[in-house]
NUTORMI-998948 format. One record per atom (N, C-alpha, C): residue number from 1; residue in three letters; x, z, y; atom name. Coordinates in steps of 0.05 Angstrom, whole numbers, m for minus. Last residue first. Layout:
REM residues N
NUM Ala X Z Y CA
...
REM end
This chain:
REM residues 186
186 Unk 4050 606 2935 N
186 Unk 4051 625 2939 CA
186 Unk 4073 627 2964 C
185 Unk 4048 552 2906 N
185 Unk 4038 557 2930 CA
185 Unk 4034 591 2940 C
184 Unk 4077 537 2865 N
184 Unk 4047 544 2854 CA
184 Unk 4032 562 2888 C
183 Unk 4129 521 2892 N
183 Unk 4113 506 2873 CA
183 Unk 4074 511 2864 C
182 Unk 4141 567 2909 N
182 Unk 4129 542 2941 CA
182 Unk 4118 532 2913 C
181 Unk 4159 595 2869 N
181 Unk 4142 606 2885 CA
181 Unk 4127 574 2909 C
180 Unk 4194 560 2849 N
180 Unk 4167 567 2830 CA
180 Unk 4143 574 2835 C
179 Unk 4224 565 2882 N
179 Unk 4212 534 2877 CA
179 Unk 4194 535 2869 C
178 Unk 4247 626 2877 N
178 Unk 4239 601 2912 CA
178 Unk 4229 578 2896 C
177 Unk 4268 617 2826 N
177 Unk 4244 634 2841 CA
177 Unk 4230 618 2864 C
176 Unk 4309 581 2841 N
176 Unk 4290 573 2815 CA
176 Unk 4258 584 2830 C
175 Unk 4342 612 2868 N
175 Unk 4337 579 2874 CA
175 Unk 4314 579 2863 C
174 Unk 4358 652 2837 N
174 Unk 4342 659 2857 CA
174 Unk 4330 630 2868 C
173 Unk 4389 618 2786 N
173 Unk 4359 631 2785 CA
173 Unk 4343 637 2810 C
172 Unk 4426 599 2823 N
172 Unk 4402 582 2814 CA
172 Unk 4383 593 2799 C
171 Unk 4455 649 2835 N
171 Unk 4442 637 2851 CA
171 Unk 4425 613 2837 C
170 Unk 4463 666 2772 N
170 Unk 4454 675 2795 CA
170 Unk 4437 670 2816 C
169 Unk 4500 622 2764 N
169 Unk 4473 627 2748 CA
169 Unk 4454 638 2767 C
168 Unk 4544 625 2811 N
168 Unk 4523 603 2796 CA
168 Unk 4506 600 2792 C
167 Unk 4567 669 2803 N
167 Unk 4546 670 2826 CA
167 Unk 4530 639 2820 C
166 Unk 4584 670 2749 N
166 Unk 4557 693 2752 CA
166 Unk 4543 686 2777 C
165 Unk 4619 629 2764 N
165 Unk 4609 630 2737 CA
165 Unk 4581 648 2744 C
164 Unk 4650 665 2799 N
164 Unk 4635 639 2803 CA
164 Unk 4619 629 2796 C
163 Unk 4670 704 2766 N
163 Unk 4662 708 2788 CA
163 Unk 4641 694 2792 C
162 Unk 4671 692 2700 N
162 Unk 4685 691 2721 CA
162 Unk 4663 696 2748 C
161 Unk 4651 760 2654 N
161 Unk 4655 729 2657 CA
161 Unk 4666 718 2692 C
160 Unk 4648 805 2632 N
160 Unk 4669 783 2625 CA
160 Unk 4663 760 2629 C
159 Unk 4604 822 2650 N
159 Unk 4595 814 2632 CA
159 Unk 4617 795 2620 C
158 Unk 4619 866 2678 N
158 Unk 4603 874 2662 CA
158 Unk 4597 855 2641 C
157 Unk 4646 830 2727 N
157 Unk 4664 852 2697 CA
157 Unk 4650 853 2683 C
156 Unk 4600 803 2739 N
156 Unk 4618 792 2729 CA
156 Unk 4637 813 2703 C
155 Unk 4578 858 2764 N
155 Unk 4557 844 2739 CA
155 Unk 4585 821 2730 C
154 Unk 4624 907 2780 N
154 Unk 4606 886 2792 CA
154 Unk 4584 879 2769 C
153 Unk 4616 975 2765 N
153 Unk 4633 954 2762 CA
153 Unk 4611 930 2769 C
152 Unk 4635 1041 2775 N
152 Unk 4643 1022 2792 CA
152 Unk 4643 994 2782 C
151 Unk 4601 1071 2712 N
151 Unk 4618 1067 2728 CA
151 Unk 4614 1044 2746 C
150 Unk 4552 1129 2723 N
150 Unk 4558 1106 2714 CA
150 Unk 4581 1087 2732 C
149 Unk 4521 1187 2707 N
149 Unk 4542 1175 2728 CA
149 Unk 4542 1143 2706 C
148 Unk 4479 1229 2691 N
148 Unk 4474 1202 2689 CA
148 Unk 4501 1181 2702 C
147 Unk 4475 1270 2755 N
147 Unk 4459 1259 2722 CA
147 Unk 4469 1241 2720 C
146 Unk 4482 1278 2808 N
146 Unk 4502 1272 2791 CA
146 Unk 4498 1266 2758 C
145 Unk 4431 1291 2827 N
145 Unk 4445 1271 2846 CA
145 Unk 4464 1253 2820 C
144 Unk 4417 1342 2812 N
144 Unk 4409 1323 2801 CA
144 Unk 4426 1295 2803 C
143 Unk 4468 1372 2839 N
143 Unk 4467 1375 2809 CA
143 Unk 4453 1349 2796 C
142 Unk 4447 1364 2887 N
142 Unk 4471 1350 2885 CA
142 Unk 4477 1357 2846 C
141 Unk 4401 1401 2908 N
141 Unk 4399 1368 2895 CA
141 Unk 4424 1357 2880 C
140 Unk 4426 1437 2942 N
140 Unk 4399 1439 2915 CA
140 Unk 4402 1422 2892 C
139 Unk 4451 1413 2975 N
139 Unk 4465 1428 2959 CA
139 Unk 4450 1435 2932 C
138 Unk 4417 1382 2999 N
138 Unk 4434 1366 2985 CA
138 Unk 4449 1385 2966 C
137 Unk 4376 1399 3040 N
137 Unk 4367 1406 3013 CA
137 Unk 4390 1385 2993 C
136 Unk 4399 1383 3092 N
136 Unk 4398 1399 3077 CA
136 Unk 4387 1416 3052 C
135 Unk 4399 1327 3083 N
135 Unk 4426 1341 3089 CA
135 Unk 4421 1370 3078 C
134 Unk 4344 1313 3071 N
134 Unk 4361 1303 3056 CA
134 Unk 4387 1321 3057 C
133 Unk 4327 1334 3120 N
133 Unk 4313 1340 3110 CA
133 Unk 4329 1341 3076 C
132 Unk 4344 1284 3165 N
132 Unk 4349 1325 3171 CA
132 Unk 4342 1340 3134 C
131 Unk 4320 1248 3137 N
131 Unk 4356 1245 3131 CA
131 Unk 4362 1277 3136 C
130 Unk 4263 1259 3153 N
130 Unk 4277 1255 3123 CA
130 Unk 4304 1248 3123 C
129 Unk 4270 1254 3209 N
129 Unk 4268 1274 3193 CA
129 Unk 4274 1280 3158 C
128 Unk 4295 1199 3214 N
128 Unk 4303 1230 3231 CA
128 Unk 4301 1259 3212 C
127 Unk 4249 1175 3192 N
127 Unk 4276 1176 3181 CA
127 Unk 4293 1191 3184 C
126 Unk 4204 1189 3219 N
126 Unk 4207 1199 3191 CA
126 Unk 4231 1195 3181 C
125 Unk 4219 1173 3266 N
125 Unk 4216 1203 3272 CA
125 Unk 4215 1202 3233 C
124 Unk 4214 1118 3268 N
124 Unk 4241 1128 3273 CA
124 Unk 4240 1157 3269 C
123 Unk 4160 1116 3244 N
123 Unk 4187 1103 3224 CA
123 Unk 4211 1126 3229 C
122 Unk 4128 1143 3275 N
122 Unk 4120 1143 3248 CA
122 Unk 4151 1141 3230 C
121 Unk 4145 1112 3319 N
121 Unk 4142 1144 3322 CA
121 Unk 4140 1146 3298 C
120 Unk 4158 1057 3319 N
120 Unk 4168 1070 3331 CA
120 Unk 4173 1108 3332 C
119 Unk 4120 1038 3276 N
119 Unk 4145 1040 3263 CA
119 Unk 4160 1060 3286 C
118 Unk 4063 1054 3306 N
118 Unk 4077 1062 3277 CA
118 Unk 4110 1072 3271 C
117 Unk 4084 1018 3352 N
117 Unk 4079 1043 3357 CA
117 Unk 4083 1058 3323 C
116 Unk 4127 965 3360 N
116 Unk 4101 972 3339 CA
116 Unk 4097 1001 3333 C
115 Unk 4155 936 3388 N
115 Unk 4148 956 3409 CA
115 Unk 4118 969 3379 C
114 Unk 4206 921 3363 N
114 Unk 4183 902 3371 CA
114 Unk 4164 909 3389 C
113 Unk 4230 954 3339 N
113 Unk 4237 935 3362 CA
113 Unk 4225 925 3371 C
112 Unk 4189 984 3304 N
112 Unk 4201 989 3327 CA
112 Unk 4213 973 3348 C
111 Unk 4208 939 3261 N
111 Unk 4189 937 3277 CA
111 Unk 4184 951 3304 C
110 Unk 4269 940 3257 N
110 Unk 4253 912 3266 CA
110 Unk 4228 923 3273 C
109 Unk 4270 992 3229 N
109 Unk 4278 990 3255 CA
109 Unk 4265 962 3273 C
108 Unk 4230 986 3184 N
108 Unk 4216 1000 3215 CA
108 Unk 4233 997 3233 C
107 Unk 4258 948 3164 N
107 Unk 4237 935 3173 CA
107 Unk 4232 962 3196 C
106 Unk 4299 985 3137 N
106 Unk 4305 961 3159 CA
106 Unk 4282 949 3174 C
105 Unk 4266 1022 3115 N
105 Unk 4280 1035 3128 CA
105 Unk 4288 1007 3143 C
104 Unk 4199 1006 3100 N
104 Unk 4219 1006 3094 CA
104 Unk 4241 1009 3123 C
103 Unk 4133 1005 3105 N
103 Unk 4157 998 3113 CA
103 Unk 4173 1011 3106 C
102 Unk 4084 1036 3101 N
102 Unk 4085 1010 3088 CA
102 Unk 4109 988 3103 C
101 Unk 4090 1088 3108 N
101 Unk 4088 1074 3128 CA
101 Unk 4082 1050 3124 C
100 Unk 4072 1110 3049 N
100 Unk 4071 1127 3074 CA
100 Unk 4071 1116 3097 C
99 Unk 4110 1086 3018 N
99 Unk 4086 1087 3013 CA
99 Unk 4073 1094 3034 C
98 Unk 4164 1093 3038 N
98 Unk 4137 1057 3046 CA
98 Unk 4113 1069 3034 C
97 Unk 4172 1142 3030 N
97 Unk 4165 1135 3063 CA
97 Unk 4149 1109 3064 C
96 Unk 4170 1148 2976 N
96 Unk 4148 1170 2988 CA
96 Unk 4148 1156 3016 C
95 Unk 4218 1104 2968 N
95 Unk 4181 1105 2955 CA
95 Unk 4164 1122 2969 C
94 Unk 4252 1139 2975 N
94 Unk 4246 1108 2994 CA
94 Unk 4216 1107 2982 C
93 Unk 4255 1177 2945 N
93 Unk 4255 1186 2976 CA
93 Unk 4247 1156 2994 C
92 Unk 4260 1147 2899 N
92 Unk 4232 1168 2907 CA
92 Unk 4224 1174 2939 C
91 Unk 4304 1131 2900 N
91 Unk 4284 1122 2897 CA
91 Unk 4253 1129 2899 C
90 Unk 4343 1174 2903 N
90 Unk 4340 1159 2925 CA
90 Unk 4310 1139 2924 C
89 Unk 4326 1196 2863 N
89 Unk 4323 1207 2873 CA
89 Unk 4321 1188 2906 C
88 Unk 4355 1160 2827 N
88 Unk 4323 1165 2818 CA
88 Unk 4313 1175 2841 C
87 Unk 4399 1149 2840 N
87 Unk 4377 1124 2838 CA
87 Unk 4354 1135 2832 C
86 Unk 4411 1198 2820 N
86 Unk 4415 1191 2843 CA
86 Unk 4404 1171 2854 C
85 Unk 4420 1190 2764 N
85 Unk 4402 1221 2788 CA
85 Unk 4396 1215 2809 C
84 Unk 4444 1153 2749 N
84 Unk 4419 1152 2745 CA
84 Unk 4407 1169 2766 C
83 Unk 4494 1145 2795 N
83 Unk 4488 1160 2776 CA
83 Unk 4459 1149 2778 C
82 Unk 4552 1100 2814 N
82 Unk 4529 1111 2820 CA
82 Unk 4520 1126 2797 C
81 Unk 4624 1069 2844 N
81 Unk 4609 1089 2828 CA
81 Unk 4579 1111 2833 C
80 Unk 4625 1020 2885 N
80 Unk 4631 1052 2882 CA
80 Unk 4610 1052 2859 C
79 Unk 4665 969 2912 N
79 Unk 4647 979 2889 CA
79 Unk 4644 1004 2887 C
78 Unk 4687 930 2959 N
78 Unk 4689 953 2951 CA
78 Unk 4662 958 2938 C
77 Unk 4718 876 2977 N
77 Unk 4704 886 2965 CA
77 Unk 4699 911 2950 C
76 Unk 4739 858 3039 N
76 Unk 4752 863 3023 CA
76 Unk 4724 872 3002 C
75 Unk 4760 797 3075 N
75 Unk 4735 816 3076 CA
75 Unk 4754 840 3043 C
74 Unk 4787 751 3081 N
74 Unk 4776 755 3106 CA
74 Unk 4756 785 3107 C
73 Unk 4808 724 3036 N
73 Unk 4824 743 3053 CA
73 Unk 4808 758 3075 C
72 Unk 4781 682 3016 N
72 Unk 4804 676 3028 CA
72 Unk 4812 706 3048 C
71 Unk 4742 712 2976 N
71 Unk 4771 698 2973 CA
71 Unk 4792 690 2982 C
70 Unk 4716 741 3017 N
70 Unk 4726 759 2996 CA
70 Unk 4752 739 2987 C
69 Unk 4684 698 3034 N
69 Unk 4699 720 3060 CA
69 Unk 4726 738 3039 C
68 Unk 4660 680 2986 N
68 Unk 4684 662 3007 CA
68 Unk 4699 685 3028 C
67 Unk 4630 729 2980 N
67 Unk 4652 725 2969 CA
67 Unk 4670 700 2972 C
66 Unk 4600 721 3024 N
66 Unk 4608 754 3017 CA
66 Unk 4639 736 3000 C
65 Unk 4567 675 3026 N
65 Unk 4583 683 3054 CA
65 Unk 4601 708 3032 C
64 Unk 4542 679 2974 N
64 Unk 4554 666 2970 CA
64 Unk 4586 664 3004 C
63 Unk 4511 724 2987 N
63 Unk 4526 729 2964 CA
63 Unk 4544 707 2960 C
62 Unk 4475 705 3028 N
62 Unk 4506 734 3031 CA
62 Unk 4524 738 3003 C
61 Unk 4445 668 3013 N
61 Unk 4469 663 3033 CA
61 Unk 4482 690 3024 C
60 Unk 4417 696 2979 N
60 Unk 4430 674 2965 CA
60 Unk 4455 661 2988 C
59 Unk 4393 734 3005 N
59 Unk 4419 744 2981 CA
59 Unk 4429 725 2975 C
58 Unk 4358 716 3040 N
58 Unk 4389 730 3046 CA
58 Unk 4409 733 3033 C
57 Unk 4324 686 3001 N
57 Unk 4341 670 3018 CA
57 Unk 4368 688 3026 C
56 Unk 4305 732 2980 N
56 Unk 4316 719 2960 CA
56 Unk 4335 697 2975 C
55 Unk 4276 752 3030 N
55 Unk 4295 775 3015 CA
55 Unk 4313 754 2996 C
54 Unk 4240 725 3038 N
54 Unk 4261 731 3060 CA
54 Unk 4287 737 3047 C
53 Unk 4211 717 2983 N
53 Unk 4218 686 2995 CA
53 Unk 4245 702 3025 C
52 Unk 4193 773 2990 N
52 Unk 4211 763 2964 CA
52 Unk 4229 729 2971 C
51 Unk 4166 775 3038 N
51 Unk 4180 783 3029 CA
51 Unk 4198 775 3009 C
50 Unk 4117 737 3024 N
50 Unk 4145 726 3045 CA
50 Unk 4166 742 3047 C
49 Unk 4070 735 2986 N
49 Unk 4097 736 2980 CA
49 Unk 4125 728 3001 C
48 Unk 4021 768 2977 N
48 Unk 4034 749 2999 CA
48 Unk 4065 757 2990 C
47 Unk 4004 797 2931 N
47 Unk 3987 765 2953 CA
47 Unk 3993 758 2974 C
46 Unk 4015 833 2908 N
46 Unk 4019 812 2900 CA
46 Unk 4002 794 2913 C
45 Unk 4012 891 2946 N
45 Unk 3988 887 2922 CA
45 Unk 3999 851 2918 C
44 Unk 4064 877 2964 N
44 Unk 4059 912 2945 CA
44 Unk 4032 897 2934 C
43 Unk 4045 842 3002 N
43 Unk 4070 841 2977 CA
43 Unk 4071 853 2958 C
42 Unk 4013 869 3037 N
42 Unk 4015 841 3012 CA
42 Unk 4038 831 2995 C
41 Unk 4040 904 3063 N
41 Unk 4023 906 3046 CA
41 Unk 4006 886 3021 C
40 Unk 4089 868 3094 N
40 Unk 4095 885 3069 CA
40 Unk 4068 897 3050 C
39 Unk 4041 842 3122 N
39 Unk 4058 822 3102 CA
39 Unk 4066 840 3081 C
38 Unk 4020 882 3149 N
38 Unk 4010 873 3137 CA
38 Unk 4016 853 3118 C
37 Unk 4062 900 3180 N
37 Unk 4052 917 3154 CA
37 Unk 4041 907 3141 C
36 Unk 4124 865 3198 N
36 Unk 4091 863 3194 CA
36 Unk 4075 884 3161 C
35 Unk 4171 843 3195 N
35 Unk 4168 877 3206 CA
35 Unk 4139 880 3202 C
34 Unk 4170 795 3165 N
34 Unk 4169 823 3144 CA
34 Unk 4172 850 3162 C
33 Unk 4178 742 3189 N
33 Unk 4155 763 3187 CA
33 Unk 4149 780 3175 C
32 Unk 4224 729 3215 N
32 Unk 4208 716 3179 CA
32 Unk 4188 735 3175 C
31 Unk 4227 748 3266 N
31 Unk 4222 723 3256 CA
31 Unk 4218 706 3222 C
30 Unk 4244 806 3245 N
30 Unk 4215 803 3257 CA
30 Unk 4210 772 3252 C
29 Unk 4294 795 3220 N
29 Unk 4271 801 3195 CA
29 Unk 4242 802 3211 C
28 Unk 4325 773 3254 N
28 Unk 4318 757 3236 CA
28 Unk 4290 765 3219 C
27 Unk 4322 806 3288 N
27 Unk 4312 793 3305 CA
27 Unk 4293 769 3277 C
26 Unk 4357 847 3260 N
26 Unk 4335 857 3258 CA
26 Unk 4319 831 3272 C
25 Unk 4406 818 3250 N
25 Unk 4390 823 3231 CA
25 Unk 4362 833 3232 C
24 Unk 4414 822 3312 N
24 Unk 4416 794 3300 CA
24 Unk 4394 793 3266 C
23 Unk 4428 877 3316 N
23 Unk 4407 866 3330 CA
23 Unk 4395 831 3315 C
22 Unk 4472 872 3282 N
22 Unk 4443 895 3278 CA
22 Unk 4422 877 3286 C
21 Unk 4499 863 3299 N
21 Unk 4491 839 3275 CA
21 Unk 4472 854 3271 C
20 Unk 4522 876 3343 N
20 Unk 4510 851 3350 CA
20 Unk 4497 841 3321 C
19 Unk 4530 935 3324 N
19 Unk 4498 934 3335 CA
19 Unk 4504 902 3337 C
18 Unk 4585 910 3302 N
18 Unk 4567 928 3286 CA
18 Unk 4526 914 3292 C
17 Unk 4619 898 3338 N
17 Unk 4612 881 3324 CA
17 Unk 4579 885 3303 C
16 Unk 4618 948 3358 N
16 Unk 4597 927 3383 CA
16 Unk 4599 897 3360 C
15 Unk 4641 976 3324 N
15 Unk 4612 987 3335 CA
15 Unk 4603 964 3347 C
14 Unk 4688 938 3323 N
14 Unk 4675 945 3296 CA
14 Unk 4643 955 3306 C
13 Unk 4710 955 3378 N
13 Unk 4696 928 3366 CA
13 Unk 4687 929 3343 C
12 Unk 4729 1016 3367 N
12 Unk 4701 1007 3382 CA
12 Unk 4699 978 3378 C
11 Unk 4766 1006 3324 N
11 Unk 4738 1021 3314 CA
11 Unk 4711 1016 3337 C
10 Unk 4807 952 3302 N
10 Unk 4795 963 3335 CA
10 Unk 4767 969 3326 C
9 Unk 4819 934 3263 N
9 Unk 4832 948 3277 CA
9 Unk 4836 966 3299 C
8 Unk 4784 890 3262 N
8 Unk 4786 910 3231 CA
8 Unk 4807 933 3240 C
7 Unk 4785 853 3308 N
7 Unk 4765 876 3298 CA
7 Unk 4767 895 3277 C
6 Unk 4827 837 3289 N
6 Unk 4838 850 3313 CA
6 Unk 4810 871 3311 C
5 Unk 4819 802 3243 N
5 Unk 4841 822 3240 CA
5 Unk 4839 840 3272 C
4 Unk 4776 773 3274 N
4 Unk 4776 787 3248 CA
4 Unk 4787 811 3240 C
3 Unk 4817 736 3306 N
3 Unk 4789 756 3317 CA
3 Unk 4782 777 3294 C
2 Unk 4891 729 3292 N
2 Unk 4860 723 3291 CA
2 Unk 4833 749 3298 C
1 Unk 4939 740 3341 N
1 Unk 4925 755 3319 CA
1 Unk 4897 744 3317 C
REM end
């Protein structure tokens, strides 16, 4: 039985497959230097751009890893259905904490790892609390939550066109960005 199939089957190798990409992902985002407040604060005021240069490299590998994994069998793709309410809301709730830590929910775990007292007490204790906080004011909320629904569908469906075709464009726009950006030295 290939490694793949035996993990998709086995809930505790799924966990230890889980934390090794955790750790792997979080090792990645301290070594491109975005657990740094001071990089994410340059980003937010437009003068350092290594964020957007981290963030545009991941998507351009995972989008192209995602759907080789997706064609030959190895992964499956699942789309769910979202509401305006709900992007609004989630959006606020991420907005009130970077504003607040000048980190974001993956970077404080990276930074915390790092031993960065902020992200450690500041990050892990505001997420703690803002998820305690989220659970229960959900019954309140769950009216807003549902404004606005919109359906399950990739940007290919959306736009009738082939898969490949979109990761194409796609990816040589994010290509583009990255050039434009090292181009005028940012």
């Amino acid at each position: 039985m290939p490694l793949c199939t035996r993990i998709h089957h086995d809930g505790r190798a799924q966990l230890i497959f889980g934390l090794l990409v955790g750790i792997l992902f979080g090792f990645f985002l301290q070594k491109g230097g975005v657990t740094s407040y001071d990089v994410i604060i340059g980003q937010l005021l437009l003068e350092n751009f290594t964020v957007v240069k981290v963030m545009l490299s991941a998507v351009i590998v995972a989008m192209i890893g995602v759907h080789l994994l997706v064609r030959y069998g190895y992964a499956e793709l699942h789309v769910y259905p979202g509401s305006w309410g709900s992007n609004l809301i989630g959006g606020i709730i991420f907005g009130i904490g970077f504003a607040l830590l000048g980190l974001c929910p993956g970077t404080v775990i990276g930074a915390a790892g790092t031993g960065a007292l902020d992200a450690l007490i500041g990050g892990i204790l505001g997420l703690l609390v803002g998820s305690g906080l989220f659970a229960n004011l959900y019954p309140r909320i769950k009216p807003i939550l549902c404004q606005g629904p919109f359906s399950a569908q990739t940007l290919p469906e959306l736009l009738h066109l082939n898969r490949w075709v979109v990761i194409v464009i796609v990816e040589a726009c994010m290509v583009g960005i990255l050039l434009l950006l090292a181009g005028i030295g940012l």
